[in-house]
C-alpha positions as CSV (number, residue, x, y, z in Angstrom):
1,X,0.0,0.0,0.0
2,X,1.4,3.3,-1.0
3,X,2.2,5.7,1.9
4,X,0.8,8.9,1.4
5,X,2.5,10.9,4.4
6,X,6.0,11.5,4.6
7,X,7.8,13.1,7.8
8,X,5.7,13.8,10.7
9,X,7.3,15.2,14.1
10,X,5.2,15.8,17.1
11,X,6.1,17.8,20.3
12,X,6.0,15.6,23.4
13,X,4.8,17.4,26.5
14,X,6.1,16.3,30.0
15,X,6.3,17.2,33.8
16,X,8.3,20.3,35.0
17,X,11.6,17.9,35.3
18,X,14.0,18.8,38.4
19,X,17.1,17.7,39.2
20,X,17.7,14.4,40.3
21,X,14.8,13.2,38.3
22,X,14.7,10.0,36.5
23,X,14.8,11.3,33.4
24,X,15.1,8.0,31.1
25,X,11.5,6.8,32.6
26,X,10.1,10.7,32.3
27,X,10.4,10.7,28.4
28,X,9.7,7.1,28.2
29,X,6.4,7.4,30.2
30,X,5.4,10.8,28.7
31,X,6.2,9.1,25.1
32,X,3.9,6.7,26.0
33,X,1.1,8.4,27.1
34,X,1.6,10.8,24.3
35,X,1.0,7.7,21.9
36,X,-2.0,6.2,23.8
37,X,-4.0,9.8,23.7
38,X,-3.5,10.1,19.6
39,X,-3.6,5.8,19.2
40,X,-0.3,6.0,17.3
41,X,2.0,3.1,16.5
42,X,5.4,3.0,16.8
43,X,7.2,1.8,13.6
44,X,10.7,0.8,12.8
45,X,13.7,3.9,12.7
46,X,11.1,5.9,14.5
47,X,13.4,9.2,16.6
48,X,12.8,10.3,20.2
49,X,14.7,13.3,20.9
50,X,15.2,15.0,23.8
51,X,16.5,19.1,24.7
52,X,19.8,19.1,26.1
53,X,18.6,21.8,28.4
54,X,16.0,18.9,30.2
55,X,19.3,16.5,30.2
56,X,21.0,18.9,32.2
57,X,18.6,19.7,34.6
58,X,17.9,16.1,35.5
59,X,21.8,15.3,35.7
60,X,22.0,18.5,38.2
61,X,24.9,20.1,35.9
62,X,24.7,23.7,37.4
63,X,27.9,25.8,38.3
64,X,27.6,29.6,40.0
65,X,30.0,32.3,39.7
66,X,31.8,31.7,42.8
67,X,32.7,28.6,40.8
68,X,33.6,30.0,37.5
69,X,35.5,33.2,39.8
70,X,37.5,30.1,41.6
71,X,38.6,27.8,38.2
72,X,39.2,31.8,36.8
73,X,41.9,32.7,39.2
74,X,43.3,29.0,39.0
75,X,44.3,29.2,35.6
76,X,45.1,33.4,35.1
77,X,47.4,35.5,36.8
78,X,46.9,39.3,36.5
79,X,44.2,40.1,33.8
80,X,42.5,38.5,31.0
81,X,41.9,39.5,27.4
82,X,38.0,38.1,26.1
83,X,38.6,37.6,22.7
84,X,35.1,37.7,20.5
85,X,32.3,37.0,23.4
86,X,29.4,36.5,21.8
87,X,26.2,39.5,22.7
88,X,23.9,37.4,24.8
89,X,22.2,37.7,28.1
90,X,21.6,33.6,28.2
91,X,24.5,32.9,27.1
92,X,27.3,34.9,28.5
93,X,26.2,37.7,31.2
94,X,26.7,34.9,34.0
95,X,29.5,33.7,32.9
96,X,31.3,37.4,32.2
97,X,29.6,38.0,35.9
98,X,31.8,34.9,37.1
99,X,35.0,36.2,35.8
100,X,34.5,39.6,36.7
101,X,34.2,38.1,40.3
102,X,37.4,36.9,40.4
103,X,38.7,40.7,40.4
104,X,40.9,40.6,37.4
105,X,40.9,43.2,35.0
106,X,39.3,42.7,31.6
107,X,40.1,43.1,28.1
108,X,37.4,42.9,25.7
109,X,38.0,42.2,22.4
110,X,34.6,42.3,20.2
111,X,34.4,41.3,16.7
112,X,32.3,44.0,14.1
113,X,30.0,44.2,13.3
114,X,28.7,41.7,14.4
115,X,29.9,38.4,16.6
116,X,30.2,34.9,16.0
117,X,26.5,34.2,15.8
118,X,25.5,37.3,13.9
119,X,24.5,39.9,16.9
120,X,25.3,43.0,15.3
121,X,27.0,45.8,17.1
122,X,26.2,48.4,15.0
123,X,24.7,48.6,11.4
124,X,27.5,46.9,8.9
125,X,26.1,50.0,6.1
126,X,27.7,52.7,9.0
127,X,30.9,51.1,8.1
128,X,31.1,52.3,5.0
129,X,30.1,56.2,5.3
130,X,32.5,56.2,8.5
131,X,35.3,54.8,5.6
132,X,36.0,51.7,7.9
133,X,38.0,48.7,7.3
134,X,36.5,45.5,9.3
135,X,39.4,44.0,8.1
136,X,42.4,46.1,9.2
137,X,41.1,48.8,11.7
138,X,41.3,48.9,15.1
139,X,38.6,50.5,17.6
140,X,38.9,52.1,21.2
141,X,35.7,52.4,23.1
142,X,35.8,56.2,21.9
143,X,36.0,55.4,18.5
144,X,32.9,53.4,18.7
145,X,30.8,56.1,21.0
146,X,32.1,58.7,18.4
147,X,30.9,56.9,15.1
148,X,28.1,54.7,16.2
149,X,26.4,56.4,19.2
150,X,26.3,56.5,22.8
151,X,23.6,54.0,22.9
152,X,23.6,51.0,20.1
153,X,20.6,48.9,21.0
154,X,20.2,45.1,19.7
155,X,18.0,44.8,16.9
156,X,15.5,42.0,18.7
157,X,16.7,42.6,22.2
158,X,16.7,46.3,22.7
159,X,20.0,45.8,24.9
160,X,23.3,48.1,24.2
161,X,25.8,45.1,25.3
162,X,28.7,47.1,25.6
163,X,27.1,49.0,28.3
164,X,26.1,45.6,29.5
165,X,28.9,43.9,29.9
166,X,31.0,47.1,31.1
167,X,28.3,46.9,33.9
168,X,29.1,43.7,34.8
169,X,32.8,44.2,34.8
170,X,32.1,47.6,37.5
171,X,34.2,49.6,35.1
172,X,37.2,47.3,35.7
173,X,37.0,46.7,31.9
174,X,39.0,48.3,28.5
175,X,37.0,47.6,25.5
176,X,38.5,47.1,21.6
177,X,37.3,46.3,18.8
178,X,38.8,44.2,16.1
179,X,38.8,41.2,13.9
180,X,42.2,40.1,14.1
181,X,42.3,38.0,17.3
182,X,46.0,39.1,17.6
183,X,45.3,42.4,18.4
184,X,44.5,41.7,22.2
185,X,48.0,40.7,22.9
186,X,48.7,44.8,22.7
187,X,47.1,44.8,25.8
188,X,47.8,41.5,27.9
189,X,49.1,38.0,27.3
190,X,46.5,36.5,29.0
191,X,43.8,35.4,26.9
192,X,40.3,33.5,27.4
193,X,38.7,32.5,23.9
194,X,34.9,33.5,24.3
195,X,34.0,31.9,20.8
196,X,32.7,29.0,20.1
197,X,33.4,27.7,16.5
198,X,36.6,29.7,15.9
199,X,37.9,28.6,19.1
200,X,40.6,26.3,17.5
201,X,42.3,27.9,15.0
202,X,42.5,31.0,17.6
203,X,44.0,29.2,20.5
204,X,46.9,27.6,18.0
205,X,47.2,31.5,16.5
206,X,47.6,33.0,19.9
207,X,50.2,30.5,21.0
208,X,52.3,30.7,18.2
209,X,52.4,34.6,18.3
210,X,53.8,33.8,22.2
211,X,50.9,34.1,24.7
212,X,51.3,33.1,28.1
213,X,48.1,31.8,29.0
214,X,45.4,31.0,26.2
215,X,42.3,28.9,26.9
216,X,38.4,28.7,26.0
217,X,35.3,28.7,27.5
218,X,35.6,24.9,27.1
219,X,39.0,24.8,29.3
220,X,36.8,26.8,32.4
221,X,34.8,24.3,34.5
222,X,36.2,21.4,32.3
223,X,36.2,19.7,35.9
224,X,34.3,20.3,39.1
225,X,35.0,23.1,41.5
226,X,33.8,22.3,45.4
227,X,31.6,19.1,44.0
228,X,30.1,21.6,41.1
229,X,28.7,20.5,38.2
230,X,31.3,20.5,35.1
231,X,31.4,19.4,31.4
232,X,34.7,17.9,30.9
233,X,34.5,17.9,27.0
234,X,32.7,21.8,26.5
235,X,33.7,23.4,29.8
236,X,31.0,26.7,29.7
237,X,30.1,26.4,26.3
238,X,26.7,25.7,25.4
239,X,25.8,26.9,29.0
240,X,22.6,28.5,29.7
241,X,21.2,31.7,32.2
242,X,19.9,29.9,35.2
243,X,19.8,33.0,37.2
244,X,22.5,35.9,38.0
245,X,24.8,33.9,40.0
246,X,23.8,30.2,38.3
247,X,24.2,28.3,35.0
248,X,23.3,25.3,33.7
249,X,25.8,24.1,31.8
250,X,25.6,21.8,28.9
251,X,25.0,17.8,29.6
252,X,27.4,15.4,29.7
253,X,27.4,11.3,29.8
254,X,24.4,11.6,26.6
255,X,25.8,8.0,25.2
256,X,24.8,6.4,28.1
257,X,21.6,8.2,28.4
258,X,20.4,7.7,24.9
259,X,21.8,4.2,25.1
260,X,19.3,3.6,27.9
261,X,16.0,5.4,26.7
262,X,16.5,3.0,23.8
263,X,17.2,0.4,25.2
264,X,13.5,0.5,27.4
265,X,11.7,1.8,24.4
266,X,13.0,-1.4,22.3
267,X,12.1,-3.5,25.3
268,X,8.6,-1.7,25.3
269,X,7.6,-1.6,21.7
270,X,9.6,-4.2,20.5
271,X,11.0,-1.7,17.6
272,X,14.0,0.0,16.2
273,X,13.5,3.3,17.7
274,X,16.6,5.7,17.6
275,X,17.4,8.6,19.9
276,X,19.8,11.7,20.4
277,X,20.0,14.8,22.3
278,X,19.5,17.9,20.6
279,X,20.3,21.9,21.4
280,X,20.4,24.8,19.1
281,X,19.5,23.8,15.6
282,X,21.9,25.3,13.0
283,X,19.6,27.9,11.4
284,X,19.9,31.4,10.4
285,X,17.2,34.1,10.7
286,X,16.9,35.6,7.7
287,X,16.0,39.2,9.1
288,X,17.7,39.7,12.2
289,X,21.4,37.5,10.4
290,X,21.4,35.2,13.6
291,X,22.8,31.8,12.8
292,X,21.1,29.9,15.5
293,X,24.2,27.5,16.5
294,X,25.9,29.4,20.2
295,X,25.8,25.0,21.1
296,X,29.0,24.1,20.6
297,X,27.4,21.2,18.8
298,X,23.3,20.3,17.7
299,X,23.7,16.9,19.6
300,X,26.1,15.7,22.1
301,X,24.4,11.9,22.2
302,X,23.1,10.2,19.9
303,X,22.2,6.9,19.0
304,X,24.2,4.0,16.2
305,X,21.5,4.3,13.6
306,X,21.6,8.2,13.5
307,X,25.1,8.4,12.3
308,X,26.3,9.5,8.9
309,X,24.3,11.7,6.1
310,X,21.7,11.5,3.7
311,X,22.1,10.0,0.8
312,X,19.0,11.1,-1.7
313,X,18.6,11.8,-5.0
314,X,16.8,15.5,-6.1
315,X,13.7,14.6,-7.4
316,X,12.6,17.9,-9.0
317,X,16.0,17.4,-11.1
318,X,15.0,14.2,-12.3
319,X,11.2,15.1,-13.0
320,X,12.7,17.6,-15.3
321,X,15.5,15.7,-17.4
322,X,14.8,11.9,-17.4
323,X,11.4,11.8,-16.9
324,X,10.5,15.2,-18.5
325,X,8.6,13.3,-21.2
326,X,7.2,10.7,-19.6
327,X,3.1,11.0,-18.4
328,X,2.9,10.9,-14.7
329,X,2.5,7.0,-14.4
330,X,5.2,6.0,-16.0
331,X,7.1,9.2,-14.6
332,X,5.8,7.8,-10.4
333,X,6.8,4.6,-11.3
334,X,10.1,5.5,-12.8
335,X,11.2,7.8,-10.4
336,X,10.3,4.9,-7.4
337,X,12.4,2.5,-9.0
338,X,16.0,5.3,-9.3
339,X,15.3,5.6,-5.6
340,X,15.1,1.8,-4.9
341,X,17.9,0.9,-6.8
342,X,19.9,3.9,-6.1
343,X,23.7,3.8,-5.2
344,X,24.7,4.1,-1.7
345,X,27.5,6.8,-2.2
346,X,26.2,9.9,-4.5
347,X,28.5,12.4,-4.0
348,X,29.4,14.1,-6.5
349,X,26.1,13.0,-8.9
350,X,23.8,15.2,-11.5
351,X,21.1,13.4,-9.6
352,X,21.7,15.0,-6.2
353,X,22.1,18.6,-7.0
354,X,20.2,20.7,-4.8
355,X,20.7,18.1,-1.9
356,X,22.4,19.3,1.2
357,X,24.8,17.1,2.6
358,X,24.4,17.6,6.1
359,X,24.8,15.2,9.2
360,X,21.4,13.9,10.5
361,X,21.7,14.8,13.2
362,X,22.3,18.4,12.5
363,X,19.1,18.2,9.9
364,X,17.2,16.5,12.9
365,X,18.3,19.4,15.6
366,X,17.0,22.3,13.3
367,X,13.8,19.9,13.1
368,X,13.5,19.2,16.9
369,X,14.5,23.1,17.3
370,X,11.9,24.8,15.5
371,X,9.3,22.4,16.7
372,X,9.7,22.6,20.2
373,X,10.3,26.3,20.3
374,X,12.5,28.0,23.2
375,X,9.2,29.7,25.0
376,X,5.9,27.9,26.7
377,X,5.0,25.5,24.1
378,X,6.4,22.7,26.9
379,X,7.2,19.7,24.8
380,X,10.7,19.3,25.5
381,X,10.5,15.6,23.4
382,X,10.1,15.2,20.0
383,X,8.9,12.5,18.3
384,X,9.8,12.2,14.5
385,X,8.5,9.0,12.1
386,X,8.9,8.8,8.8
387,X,12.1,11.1,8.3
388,X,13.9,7.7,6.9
389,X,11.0,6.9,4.4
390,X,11.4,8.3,0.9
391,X,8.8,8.1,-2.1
392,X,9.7,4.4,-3.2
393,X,8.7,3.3,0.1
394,X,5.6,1.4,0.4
């Protein structure tokens, strides 16, 4: 019998979870009841995904400022240079409070126009008429007030984050502007990374140009502090605002969690049902420029069977070449039998241009992302079937 619906993803909804909850039985019974309400059946290669965010609670992964003020003046000496912090009140105003806690002067360096995640500091077209290179110049604090304002408000927050985070420093702050990470080592050799997906390739460029301390947000809480929670592989990043003096920070052990909500949804339903762990989903906002990625990854954890990438062929491209003359029929039944017997590697193929070869589990984030919103909708599980189907299957 054909199958005449494709991909269908529904939000879960679940208890308030706290820490210390048993968070493999919570999605498990939640999924269940879920399913008994709507009399679905659970099929084959069916997804259960779960917000890191919900992970973290349950594994009690929180840290405070005290702790990241304490792992701060463990691993600088005099005064630290931030080198591109992203603009973000969830993501880094607790964390900037922490290190401002530990007393040690500050050096911003921002990135502009915008940061790594495409907050904008200013409007890029002011650039131009003010006869700035991006590339080349270097800004003082004055500079910035002088071209661009005393108050430069976020687009969707209505926030000026310079003022912000000079707040949160109490003045004990210089802040540059630049987009050549090197430039902070004018002003101290001390240097904490506050990117996310450049973090790499700065570290090794600082080193090699003879800094004396350079680390990332990943190297600060790497282990606990006082029995504190930690993330040994991300540190900070991917931390969210718990409140001022609190942050949750991302989860760690996913394997074994994922490992185990399948294993007693297997043992339930007697089916092949995969799961991961999913944060921000790789997106960009076409208005405001925000790439929707400040996760240092879209899923930490994730299940065998959701490994590797997608292998399809474009149909639109075929329905236009091979089967342009064919009448539908012949063109259905034609086009179902290139996707059955199609090759298993495709790179690099007329037939799948216009496919995106991304990881599935990145597709499946942006999915899980959009679906279960970051506000009230309160369906921190998502259940996907279908997303392995494809128009040959029956």
């Amino acid at each position: 019998m054909q199958r005449y619906i494709g991909t269908v993803v529904r939000g879960i909804r679940t208890p308030i979870v706290k820490s210390g909850d048993n968070l493999v039985d919570i999605v498990v019974d939640s999924l269940g009841k879920a399913l008994e309400s709507e009399n679905i059946s659970v099929r084959d290669k069916d997804i259960v995904a779960v917000t890191e965010s919900l992970v973290a609670r349950a594994q009690n992964n929180y840290v405070t400022i005290d702790d990241i003020a304490e792992d701060i003046n463990k691993k600088f000496d005099k005064e630290i240079g931030i080198v591109f912090p992203i603009l973000s009140r969830n993501r880094f105003s607790t964390i900037l409070r922490g290190i401002a806690k530990s007393g040690k002067k500050i050096h911003f360096l921002f990135s502009y126009p915008s940061d790594e995640v495409g907050n904008s500091l200013m409007d890029p077209s002011l650039l131009y008429e003010a006869k700035i290179n991006p590339f080349a110049d270097v800004l003082e604090e004055k500079d910035y007030r002088r071209i661009f304002g005393e108050e430069v408000k976020h687009e969707f927050t209505g926030i000026d984050y310079v003022t912000l985070y000079k707040e949160i420093c109490g003045g004990n702050c210089d802040i540059h502007f630049s987009n050549d990470p090197k430039t902070i080592l004018n002003y101290t050799d001390e240097v904490l990374i506050g990117s996310t997906h450049t973090r790499f390739s700065i570290k090794r460029l600082l080193k090699d140009e003879g800094a004396k301390v350079v680390l990332g947000l990943d190297d600060i809480l790497n282990e606990s502090i006082n029995g504190s929670g930690y993330n040994e592989e991300f540190g900070l990043l991917g931390s969210n605002f718990a409140s001022d003096t609190r942050l949750k920070l991302f989860p760690r052990d996913g394997e074994a969690f994922v490992k185990e909500v399948q294993k007693k949804l297997i043992e339930k339903y007697n089916k092949q049902v995969e799961v991961m762990i999913y944060g921000d989903g790789a997106f960009k906002d076409p208005v405001g420029k925000i790439w929707e990625l400040a996760d240092p990854v879209v899923s930490p954890a994730h299940t065998d069977g959701l490994a590797g990438q997608p292998s399809e062929l474009k149909i639109k491209y075929i329905a236009d070449t091979d089967l342009k003359d064919m009448d539908t029929e012949h063109a259905t039944a034609a086009m179902k039998e290139k996707i059955s017997h199609k090759q298993k590697d495709l790179v690099g193929k007329d037939e799948t241009l216009g496919t995106t070869p991304r990881r599935i589990t990145d597709l499946l984030g942006s999915l899980c992302d959009l679906t279960s919103g970051s506000g009230d909708k309160g369906t921190p599980v998502i259940y996907i079937q279908g997303y392995f189907d494809n128009f040959a299957t029956e």
